[in-house]
Biotite code that builds the C-alpha atoms (Angstrom):
import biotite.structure as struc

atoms = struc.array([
    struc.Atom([92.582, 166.013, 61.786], chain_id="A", res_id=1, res_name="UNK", atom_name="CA", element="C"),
    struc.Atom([90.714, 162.789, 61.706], chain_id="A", res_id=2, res_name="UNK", atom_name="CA", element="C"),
    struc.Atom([91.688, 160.225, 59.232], chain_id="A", res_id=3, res_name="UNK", atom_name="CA", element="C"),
    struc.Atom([90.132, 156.402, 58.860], chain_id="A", res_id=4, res_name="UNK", atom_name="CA", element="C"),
    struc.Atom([92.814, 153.966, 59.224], chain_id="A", res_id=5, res_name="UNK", atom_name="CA", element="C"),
    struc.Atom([90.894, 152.612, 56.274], chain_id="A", res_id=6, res_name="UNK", atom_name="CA", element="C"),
    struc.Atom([92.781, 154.987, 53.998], chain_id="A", res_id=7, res_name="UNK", atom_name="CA", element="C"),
    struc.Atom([96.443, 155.238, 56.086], chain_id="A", res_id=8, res_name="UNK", atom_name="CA", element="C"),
    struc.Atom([99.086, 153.817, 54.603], chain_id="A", res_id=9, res_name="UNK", atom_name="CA", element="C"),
    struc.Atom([100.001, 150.834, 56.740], chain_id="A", res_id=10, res_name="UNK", atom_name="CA", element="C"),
    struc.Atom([103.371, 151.871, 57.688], chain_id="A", res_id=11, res_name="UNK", atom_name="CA", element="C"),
    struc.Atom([101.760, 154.422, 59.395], chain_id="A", res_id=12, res_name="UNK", atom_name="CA", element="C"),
    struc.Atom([98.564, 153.368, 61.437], chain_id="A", res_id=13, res_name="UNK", atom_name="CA", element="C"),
    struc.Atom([100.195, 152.373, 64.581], chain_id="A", res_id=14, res_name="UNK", atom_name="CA", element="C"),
    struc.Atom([102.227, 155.534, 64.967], chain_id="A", res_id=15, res_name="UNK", atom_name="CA", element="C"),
    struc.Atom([98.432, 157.008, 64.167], chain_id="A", res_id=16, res_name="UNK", atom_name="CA", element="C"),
    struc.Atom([97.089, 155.170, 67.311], chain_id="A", res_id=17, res_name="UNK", atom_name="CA", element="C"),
    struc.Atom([99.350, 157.121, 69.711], chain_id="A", res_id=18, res_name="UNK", atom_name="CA", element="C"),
    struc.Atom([99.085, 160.574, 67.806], chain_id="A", res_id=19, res_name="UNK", atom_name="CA", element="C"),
    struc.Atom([96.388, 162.146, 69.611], chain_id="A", res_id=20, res_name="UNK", atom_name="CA", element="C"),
    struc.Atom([95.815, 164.905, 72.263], chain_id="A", res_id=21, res_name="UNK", atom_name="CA", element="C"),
    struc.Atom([93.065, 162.773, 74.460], chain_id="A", res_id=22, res_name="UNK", atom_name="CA", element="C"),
    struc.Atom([95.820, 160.168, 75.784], chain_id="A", res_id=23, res_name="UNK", atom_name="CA", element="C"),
    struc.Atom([97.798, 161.509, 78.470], chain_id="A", res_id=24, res_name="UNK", atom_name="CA", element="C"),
    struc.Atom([101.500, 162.166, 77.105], chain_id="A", res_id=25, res_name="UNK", atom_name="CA", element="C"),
    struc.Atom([102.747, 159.627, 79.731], chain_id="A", res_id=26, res_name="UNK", atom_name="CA", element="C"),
    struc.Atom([100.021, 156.776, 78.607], chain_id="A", res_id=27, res_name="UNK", atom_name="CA", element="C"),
    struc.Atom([101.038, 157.341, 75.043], chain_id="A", res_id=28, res_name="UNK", atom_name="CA", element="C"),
    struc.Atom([104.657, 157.285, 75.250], chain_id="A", res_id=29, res_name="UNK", atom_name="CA", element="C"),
    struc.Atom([104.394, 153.717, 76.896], chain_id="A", res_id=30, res_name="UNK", atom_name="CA", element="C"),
    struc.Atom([102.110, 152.678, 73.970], chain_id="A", res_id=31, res_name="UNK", atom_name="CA", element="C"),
    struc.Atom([104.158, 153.822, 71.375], chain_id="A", res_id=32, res_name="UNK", atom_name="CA", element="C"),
    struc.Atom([107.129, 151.658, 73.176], chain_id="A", res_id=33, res_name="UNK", atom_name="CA", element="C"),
    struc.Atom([104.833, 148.423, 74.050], chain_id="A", res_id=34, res_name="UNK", atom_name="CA", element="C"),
    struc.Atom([102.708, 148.076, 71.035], chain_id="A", res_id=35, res_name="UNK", atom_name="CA", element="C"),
    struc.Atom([105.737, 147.229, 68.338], chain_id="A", res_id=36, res_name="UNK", atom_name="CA", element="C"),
    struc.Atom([107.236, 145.015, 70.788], chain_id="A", res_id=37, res_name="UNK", atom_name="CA", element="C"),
    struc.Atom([104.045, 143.222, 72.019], chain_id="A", res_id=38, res_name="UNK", atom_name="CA", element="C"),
    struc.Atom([103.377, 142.879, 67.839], chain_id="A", res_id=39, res_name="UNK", atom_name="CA", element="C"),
    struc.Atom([106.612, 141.538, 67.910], chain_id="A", res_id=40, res_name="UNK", atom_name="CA", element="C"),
    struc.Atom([106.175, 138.867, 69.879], chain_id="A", res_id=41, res_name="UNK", atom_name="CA", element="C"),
    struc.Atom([103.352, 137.697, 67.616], chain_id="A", res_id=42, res_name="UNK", atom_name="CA", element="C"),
    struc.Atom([103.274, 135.419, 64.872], chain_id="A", res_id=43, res_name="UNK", atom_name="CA", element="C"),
    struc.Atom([102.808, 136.489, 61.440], chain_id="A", res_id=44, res_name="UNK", atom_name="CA", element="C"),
    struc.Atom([99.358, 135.741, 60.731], chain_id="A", res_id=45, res_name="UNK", atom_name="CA", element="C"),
    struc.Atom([98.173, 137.469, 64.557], chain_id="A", res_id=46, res_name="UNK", atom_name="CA", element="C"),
    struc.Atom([100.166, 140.506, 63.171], chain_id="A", res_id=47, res_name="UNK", atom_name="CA", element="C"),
    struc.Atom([98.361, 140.521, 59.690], chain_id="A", res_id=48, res_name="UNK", atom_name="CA", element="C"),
    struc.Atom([94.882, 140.303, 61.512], chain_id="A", res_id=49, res_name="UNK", atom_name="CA", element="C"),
    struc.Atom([95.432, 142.967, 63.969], chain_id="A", res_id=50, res_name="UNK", atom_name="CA", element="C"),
    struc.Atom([96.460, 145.115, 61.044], chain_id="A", res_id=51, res_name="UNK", atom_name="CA", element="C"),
    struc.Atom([93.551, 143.913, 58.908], chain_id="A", res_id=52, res_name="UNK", atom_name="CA", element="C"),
    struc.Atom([90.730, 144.845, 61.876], chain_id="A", res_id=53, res_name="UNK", atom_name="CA", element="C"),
    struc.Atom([92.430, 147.818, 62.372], chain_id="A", res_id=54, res_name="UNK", atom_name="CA", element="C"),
    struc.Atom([91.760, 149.083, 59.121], chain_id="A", res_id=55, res_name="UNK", atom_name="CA", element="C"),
    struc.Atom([88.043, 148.514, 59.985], chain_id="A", res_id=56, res_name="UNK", atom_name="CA", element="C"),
    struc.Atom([87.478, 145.138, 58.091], chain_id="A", res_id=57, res_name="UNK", atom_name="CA", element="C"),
    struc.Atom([84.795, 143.392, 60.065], chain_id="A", res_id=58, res_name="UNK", atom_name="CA", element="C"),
    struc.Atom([85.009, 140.036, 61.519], chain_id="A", res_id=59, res_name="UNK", atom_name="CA", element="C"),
    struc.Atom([83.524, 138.200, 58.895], chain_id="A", res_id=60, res_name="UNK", atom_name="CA", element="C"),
    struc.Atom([85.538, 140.295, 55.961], chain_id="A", res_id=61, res_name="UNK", atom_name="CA", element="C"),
    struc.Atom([88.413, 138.688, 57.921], chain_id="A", res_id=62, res_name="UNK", atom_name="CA", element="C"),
    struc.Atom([87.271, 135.092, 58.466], chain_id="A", res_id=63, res_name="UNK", atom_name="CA", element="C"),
    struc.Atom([87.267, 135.281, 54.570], chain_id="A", res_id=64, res_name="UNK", atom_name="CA", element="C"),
    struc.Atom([90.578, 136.893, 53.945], chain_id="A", res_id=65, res_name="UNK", atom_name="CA", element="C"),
    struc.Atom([92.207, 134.501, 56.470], chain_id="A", res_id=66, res_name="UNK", atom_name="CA", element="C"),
    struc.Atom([90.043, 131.127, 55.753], chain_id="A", res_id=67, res_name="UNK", atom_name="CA", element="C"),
    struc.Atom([88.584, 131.152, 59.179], chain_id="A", res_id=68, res_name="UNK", atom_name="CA", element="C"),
    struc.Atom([85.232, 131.105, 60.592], chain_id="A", res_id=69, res_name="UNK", atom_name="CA", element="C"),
    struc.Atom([84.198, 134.044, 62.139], chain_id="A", res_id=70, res_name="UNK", atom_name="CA", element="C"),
    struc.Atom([84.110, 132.276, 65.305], chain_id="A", res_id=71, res_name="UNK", atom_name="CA", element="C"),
    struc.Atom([87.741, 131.447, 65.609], chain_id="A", res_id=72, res_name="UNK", atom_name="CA", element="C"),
    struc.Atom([87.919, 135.112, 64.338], chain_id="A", res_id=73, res_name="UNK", atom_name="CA", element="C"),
    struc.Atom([86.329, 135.970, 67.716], chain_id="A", res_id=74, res_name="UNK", atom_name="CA", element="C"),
    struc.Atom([88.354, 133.457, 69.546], chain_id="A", res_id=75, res_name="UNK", atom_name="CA", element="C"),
    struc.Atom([91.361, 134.669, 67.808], chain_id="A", res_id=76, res_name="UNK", atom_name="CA", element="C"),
    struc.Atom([90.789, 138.951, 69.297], chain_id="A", res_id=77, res_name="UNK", atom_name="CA", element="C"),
    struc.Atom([89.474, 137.872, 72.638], chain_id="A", res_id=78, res_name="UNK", atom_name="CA", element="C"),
    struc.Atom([93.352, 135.737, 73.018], chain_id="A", res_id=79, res_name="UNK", atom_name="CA", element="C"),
    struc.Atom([94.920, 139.287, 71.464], chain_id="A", res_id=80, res_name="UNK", atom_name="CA", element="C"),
    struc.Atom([92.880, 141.159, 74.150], chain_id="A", res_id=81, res_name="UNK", atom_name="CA", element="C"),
    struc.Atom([94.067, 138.608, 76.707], chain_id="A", res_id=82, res_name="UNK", atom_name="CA", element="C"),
    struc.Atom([98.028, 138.209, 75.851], chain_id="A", res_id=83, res_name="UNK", atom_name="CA", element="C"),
    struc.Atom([98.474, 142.017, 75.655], chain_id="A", res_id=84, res_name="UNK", atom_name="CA", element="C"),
    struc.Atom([96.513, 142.922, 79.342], chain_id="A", res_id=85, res_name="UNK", atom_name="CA", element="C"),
    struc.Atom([99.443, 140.336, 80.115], chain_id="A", res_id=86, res_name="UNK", atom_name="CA", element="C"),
    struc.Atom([101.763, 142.158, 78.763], chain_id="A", res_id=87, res_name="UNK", atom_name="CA", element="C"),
    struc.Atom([100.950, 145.234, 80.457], chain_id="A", res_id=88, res_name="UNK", atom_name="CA", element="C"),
    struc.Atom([100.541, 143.326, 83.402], chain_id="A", res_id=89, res_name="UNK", atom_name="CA", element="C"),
    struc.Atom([97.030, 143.868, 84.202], chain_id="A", res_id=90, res_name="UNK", atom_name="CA", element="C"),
    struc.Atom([94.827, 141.074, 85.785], chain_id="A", res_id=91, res_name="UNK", atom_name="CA", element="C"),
    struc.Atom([93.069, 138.814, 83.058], chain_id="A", res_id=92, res_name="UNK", atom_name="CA", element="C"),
    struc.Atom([89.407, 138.127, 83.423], chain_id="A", res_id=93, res_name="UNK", atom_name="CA", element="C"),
    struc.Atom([88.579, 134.164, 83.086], chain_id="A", res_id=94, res_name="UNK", atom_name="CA", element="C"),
    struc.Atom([87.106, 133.457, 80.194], chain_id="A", res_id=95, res_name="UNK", atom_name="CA", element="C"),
    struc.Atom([83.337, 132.384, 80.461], chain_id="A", res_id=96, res_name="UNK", atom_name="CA", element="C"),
])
C-alpha cells in the first residue's frame, strides 16, 4: 500500500521509509539503525526540517515555517545531504 507521508502520523514516517520490498533487506536494516541515530546527532531545528520536507512541504513552504530564505533552505539540505554521506562513510563531492 502506498501512503503520502503527507497524511502519516509523524511518529511513524521514518519507520515508513524503510518499510518497503524494493530495498534490499540488508540495505534497509542498516537504515532503520543509522537514520535515528544520524537524526540524533542533529540539532533540533535540522530535525524539524527534515521532518517538515519529508512530509512533502516544498522549499519555500519551509523557508516560511522556519523564517528562512529559501536559499539557506537549499544551503541548509545540501549540508543534510553532505553530513549523512559522512556518516555512512561515503566520499563527499566538493561543493561548487
Amino acid at each position: 500500500m502506498i501512503e503520502s507521508l503527507e497524511t502519516m502520523d509523524p511518529d511513524v514516517w521514518c519507520e515508513a521509509l524503510v518499510d518497503n520490498t524494493v530495498t534490499p533487506v540488508a540495505d534497509a536494516a542498516a537504515f532503520r539503525l543509522d537514520f535515528p541515530t544520524w537524526l540524533g546527532s542533529l540539532g533540533r531545528r535540522d530535525r524539524e526540517l527534515i521532518s517538515f520536507l519529508s512530509f512533502g512541504n516544498t522549499p519555500r513552504e519551509a523557508a516560511r515555517q522556519f523564517h528562512l530564505s529559501q536559499a539557506r533552505i537549499s544551503q541548509l539540505r545540501s549540508g543534510l545531504q553532505s553530513d549523512w554521506q559522512k556518516f555512512q562513510g561515503e566520499e563527499v563531492s566538493p561543493e561548487r
